[in-house]
C-alpha distance (Angstrom), angle and dihedral (degrees) to the residues before:
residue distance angle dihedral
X1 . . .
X2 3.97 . .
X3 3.37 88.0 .
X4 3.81 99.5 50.1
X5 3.70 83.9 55.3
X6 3.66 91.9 49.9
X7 3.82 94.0 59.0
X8 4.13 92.0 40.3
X9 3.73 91.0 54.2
X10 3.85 123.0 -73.0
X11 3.48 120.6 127.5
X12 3.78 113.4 -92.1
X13 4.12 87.9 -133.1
X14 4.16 82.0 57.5
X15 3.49 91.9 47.4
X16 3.65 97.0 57.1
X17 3.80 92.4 40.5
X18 4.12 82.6 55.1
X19 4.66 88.2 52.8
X20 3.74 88.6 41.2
X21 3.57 128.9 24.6
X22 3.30 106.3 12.9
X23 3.87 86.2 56.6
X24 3.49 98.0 55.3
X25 3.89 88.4 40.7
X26 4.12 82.9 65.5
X27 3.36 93.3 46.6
X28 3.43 104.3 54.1
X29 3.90 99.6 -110.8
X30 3.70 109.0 83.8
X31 3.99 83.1 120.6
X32 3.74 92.9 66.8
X33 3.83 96.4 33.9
X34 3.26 103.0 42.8
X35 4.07 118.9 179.8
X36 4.43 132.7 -58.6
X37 3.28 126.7 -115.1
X38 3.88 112.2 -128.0
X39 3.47 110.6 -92.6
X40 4.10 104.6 8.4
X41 4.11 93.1 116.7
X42 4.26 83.3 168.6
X43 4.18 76.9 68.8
X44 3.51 104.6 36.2
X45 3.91 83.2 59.1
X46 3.73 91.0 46.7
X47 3.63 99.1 50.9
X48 3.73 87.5 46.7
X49 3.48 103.1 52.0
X50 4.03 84.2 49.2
X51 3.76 91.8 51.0
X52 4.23 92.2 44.2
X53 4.50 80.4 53.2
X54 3.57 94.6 44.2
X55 4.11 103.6 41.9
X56 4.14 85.4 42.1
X57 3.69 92.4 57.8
X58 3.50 85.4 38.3
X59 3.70 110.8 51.4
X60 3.88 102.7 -0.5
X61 3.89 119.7 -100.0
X62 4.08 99.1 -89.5
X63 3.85 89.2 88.3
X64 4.08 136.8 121.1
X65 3.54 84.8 -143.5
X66 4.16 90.1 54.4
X67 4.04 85.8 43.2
X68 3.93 94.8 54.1
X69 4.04 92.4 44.4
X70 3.75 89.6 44.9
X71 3.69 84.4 52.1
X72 3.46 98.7 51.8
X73 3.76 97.1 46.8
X74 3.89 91.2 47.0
X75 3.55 90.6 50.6
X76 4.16 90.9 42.4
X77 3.80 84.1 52.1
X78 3.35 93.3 48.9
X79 3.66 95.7 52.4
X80 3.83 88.1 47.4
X81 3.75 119.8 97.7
X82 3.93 108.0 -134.1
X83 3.90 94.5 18.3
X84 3.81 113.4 128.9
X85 3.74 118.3 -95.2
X86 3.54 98.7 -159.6
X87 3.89 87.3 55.2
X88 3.60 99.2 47.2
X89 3.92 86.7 48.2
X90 3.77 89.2 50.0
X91 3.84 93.5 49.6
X92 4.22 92.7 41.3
X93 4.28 78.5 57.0
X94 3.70 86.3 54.6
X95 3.57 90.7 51.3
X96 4.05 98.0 45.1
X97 3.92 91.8 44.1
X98 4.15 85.4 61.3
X99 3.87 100.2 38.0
X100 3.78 113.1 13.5
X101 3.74 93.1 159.2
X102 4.03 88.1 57.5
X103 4.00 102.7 105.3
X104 3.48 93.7 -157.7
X105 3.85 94.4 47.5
X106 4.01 79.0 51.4
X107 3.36 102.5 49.9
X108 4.03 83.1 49.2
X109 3.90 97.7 55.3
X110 3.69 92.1 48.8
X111 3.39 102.9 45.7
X112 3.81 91.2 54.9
X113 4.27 85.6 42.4
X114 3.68 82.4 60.6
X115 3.59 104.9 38.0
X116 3.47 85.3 47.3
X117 3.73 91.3 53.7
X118 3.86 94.3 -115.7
X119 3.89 84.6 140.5
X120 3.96 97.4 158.0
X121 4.06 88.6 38.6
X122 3.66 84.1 57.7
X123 3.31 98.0 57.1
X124 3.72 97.8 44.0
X125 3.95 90.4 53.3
X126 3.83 86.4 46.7
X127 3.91 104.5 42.4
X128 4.20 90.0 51.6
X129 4.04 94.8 41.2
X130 3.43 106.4 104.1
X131 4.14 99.3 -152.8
X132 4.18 89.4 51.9
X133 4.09 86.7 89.7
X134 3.86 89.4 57.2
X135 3.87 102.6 36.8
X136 3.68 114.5 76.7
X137 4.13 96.9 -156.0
X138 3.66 90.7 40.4
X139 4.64 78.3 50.8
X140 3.99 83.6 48.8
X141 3.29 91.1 47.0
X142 3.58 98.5 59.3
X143 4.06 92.0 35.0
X144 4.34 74.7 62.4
X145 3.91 95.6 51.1
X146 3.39 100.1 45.3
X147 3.85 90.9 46.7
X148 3.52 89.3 51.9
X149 3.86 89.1 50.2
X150 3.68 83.5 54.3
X151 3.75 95.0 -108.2
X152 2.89 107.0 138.7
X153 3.57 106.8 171.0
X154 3.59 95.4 52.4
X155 3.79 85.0 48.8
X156 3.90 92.9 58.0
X157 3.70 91.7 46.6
X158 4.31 88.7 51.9
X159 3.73 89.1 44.3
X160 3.76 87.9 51.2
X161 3.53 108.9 38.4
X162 4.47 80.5 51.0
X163 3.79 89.4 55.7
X164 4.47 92.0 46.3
X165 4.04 78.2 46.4
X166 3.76 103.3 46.0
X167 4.09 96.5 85.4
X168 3.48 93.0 55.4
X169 3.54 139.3 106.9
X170 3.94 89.2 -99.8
X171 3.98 120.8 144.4
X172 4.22 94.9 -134.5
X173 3.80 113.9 44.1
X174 3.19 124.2 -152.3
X175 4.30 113.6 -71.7
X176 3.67 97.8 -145.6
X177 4.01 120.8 58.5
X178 4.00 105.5 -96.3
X179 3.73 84.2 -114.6
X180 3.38 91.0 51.6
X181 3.40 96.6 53.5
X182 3.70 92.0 39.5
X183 4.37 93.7 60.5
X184 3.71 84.8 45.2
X185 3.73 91.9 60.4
X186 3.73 89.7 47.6
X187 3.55 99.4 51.2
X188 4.10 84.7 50.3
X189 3.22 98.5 53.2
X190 3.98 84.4 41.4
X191 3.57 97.9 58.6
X192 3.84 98.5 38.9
X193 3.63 92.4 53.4
């Protein structure tokens, strides 16, 4: 959501005060958290893995406010050269198990499935997600998986239902250029010919 701000208009220093501070203010921790610096990701993970212990012990793990600092962490450690993959997947998990209908929690969980190569996990997350049809990235996502899984088919269909989607009124735009993703269809459907 801090990021949706971001690109409509807020500050980027407010938007990080809103993922890190302002969090922990609402939690009841911000005097063990504290705030980021901009650009420290090695931090950002830090003070989220401190606010994931703290809030858990806190107010138990079945919490929105547990899903959206899972989130950010998993996305943070995602972002983060070096970080593990297998725990940012495991966190993003966390995350989807509290808020699956959250498309930004989605679009976290598989993009560490896929970076992770969980191709076929991907997909099954994807296919039974209800809010995939209407989210382009979540679309491009999918169009990834299955091209991965060497589906190709299925992959042109994703890739094209994401482009019809793209000028809607969707949450997660698309994360390639439409042109982008547009030549990479072609050269698909090129090659598989």
């Amino acid at each position: 959501e801090a990021a949706v701000a971001v690109a409509n208009g807020l500050p980027k220093e407010a938007g990080l005060r809103a993922l890190t501070i302002h969090p922990a203010r609402l939690l009841g921790i911000e005097d063990r958290v504290g705030s980021l610096e901009k650009g420290n990701d090695a931090e950002a993970m830090a003070e989220y893995d401190r606010m994931v212990k703290q809030v858990e012990q806190k107010r138990g793990s079945d919490t929105a406010w547990v899903a959206m600092i899972y989130n950010n962490l998993a996305w943070t450690m995602l972002q983060t050269e070096g970080a593990s993959l297998t725990r940012a997947r495991e966190i993003a998990g966390k995350a989807y198990e509290v808020a699956p209908e959250n498309p930004h929690i989605v679009d976290t969980y598989a993009t560490a499935l896929l970076e992770s190569g969980k191709f076929l996990d991907c997909i099954d997350v994807l296919r039974k997600n209800r809010i995939t049809e209407s989210e382009p990235r979540l679309l491009e996502h999918l169009g990834r998986a299955y091209e991965e899984a060497r589906d190709v088919n299925h992959a042109v269909r994703c890739y094209r239902n994401a482009l019809a989607k793209n000028d809607t009124t969707a949450v997660l735009s698309l994360q390639s250029t439409p042109e982008e993703l547009q030549r990479h269809v072609s050269q698909l459907i090129e090659r598989n010919k």
